[in-house]
C-alpha positions as CSV (number, residue, x, y, z in Angstrom):
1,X,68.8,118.9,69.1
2,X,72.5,118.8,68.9
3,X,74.2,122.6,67.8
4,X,77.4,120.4,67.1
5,X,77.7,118.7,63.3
6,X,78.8,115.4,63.2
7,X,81.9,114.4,61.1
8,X,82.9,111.1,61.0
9,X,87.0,110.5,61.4
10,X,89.0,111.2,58.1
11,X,91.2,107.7,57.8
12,X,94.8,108.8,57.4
13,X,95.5,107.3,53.9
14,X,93.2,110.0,53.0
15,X,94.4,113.1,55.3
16,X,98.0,112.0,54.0
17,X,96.8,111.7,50.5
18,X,95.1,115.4,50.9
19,X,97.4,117.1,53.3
20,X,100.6,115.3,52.4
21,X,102.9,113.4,54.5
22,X,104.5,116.5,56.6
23,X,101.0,117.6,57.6
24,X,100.1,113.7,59.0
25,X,103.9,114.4,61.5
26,X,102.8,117.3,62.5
27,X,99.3,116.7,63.6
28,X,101.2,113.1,65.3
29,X,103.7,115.4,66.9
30,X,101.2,118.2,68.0
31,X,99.3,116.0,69.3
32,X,101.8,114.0,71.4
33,X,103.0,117.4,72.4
34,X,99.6,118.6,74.1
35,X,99.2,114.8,75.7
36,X,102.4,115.4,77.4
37,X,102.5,119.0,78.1
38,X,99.8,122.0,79.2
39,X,98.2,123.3,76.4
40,X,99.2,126.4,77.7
41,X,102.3,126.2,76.9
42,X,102.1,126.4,73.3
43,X,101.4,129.9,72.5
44,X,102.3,131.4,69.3
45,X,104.3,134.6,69.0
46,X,103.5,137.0,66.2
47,X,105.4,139.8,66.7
48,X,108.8,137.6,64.7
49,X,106.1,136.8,62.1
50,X,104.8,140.8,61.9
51,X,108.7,141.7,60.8
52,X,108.9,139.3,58.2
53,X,105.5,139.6,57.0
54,X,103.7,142.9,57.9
55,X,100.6,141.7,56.2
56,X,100.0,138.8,57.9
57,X,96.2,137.8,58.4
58,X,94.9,135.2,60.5
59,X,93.2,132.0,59.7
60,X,89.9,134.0,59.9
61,X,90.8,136.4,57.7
62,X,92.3,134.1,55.0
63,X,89.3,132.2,54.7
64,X,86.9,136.0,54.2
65,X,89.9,137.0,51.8
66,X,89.4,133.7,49.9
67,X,85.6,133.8,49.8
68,X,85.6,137.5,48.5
69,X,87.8,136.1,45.7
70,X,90.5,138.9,47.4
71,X,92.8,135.4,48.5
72,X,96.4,135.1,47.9
């Protein structure tokens, strides 16, 4: 038996509808940017976030912090 789930493709009229138009560039543009670069290569720096925002949580822990009805 497969572990992976199977999701059919999300058609963009509905991503866009959901996500909004910037989201749809950015996926388009991230996308283009891994196909034409190492992956590598786009690593995120924190430490400029962790000034600005001492708090900041990862995706991870947003989604525990929305669950245990602790979100933002």
């Amino acid at each position: 038996m497969n572990d992976k789930a199977f999701f059919p493709p999300l058609p963009v009229a509905i991503f866009n509808k959901m996500a909004g138009p910037e989201m749809a560039v950015m996926w388009h543009w991230l996308t283009d940017y891994l196909a034409a670069n190492d992956s590598g290569m786009l690593k995120a720096d924190v430490a400029a976030a962790r000034e600005v925002c001492p708090d900041l949580h990862g995706v991870a822990d947003w989604l525990k912090r929305s669950r245990n009805g602790h979100g933002v």
